[in-house]
Phi, psi and omega in degrees: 000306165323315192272022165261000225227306191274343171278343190276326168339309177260113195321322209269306165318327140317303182302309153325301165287011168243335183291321173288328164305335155276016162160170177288143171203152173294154181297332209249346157302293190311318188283327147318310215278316155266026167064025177211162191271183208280323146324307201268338170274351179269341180286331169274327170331298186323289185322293160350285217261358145261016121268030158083350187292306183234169184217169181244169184228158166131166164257183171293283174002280178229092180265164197206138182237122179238167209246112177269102188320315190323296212306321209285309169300332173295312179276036162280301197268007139304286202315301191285322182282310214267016171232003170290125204291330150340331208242340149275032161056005187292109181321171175277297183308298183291340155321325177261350183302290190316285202311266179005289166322305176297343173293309199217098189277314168316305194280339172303341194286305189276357210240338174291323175252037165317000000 
């Protein structure tokens, strides 16, 4: 999970990944589109794809790189289970406590110093 964390992390890579998301494209369309030769964008695929955000298809020749999506869904619902008060051990009540503060921070004020 860290190295996917650490590739959206790095702008040119984010940038790749934002070209992919309209659609599958060749190394040397990707290497236009970021204004770097074809060398220096296939060492980030490399990087991409082993964390797994993309993946090719293809010969060397005319290899195609596409954004494997599945993944974006898996660290949504990483994300979202990890702020679930259930997944911390958070009792139901303080639990109901948290949202009401997050919800509503002005009224947490009074409701924390009854």
């Amino acid at each position: 999970m860290f190295q996917i964390f650490e590739a959206l992390a790095n702008p040119p890579w984010c940038d790749l990944i934002e070209r992919l998301h309209v659609g599958l494209a060749p190394l040397g369309e990707l290497a236009e589109w970021c204004k770097a030769d074809v060398q220096t964008v296939c060492k980030h695929i490399e990087v991409l794809e082993q964390a797994g955000l993309v993946s090719r298809t293809g010969d060397a020749h005319r290899s195609l790189v596409r954004l494997n999506a599945e993944v974006f869904d898996l660290i949504t619902t990483r994300i979202v289970d990890g702020f679930r008060p259930e997944h911390w051990g958070i009792a139901p009540d303080r639990a109901q406590l948290m949202g009401i503060i997050v919800k509503n921070p002005g009224r947490a004020h009074r409701i924390v110093h009854r």
